[in-house]
N, C-alpha and C positions, 0 to 999 in steps of 0.2 A: 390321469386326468388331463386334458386340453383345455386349452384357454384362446378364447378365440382373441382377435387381434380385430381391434374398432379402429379404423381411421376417419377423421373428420374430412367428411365430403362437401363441398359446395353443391348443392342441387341448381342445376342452370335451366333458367325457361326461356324460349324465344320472345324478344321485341319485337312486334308488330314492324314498327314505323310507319314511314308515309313516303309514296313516292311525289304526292304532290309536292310537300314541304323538302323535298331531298335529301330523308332521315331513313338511313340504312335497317334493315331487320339484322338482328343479330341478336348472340345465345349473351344473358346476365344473370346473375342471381339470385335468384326469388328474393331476397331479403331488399332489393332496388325498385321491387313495383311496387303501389301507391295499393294500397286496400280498396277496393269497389265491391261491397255486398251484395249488389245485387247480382253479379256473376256466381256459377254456380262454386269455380274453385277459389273466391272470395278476391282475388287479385287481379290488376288490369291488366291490359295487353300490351301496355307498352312501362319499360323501367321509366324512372321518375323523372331522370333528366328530360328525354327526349319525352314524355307527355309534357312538361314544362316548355319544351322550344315549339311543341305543334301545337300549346295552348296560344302558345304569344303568336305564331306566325297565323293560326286562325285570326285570331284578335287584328292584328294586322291588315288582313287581307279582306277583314270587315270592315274596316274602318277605310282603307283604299277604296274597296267599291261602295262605299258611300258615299266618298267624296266626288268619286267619279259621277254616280246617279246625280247629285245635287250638282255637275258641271256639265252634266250632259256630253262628256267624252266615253270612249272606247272602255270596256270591263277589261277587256285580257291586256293590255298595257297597266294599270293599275295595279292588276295580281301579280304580272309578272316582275313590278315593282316590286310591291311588300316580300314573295318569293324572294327575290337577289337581297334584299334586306335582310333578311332574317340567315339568308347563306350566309354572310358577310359576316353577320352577328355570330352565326351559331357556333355548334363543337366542332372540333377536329376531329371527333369519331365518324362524320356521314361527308358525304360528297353531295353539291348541288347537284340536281338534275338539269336544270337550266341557269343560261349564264348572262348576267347584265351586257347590254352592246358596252362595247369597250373605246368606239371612238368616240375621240371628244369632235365632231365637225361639228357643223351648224346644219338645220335640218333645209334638205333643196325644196323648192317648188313640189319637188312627185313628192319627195315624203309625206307633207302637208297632203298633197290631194289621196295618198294610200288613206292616209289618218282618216281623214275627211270620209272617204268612202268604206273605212271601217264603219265609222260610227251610225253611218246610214245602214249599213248591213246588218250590225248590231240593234239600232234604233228594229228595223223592221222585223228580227228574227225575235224583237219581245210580245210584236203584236198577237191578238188572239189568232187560232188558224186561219182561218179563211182569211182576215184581213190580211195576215201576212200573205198567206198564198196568191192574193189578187196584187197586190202591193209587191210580190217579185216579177208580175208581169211587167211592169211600169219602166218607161227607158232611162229614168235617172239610176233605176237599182241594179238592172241591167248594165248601165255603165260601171257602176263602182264596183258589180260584179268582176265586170271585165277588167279595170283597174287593178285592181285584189288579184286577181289570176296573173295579170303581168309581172306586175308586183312581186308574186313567188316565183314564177319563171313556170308558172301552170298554165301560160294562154295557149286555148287553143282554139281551131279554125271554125268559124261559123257555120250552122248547117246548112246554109247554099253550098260554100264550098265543100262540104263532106259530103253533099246529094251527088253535084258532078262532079265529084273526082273519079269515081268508076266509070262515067258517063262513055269517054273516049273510047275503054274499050269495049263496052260493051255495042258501041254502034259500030267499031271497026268489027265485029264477030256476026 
């Protein structure tokens, strides 16, 4: 007669996570996710902690962009706040994806006028389509355009000079 041999297994299921919140996916327990019935295999996608830190960093990052809408500045400096918050906060099990600026100076003149020209690019990217689309023609939006492009090290050359820049040799041929 044989006798089989039972060892206690941990059965491990993948963590979703979040790359917005900078919560790594990775293999846990089944016995660590939270029950959600309405899924067909009765449990969530992510272990309990980490649905715990992307509850709050959601929460968060509603409460940021609310405050932002009621002051009429920029959405993505806001998020990218509550984001670095909640990194700062969170576990040691995940690595931020994005990192709070580190210098303490005082903000120059351009940083102000980038801000400035976010919030107008922002302001008009919430309008309905067409108005937005009529309202990118416009030369103040154009300018913070161009601002914004400096700003990242993405300016580039107006389309006069991109019309003749071939020009020369095309007339010397």
């Amino acid at each position: 007669m044989t006798t089989k041999k039972t060892t206690k297994t941990t059965e491990l299921r993948r963590c979703a996570g979040s790359k917005t919140f900078g919560i790594e996916p990775h293999e846990a327990p089944v016995s660590e996710f939270p029950v959600q019935p309405s899924r067909k295999d009765g449990l969530g996608v992510m272990c309990k902690p980490h649905w715990t830190e992307y509850t709050r960093a959601l929460r968060e990052a509603a409460k940021a962009r609310k405050a932002t809408e009621t002051e009429g500045g920029a959405l993505t400096g806001a998020v990218d706040a509550a984001i670095a918050r909640v990194a700062a906060e969170g576990s040691a099990t995940r690595k931020p994806t994005r990192k709070a600026a580190t210098t303490n100076r005082a903000p120059t003149t351009r940083d102000i006028e980038v801000q400035q020209a976010e919030a107008l690019i922002a302001e008009v990217d919430a309008l309905p389509g067409p108005e937005a689309a009529k309202r990118n023609g416009d030369p103040d939006v154009q300018a913070a355009l161009e601002t914004v492009a400096a700003a990242n090290g993405s300016a580039r050359e107006t389309p006069v000079e991109a019309v003749d820049a071939g020009t020369e040799e095309a007339d010397a041929a």
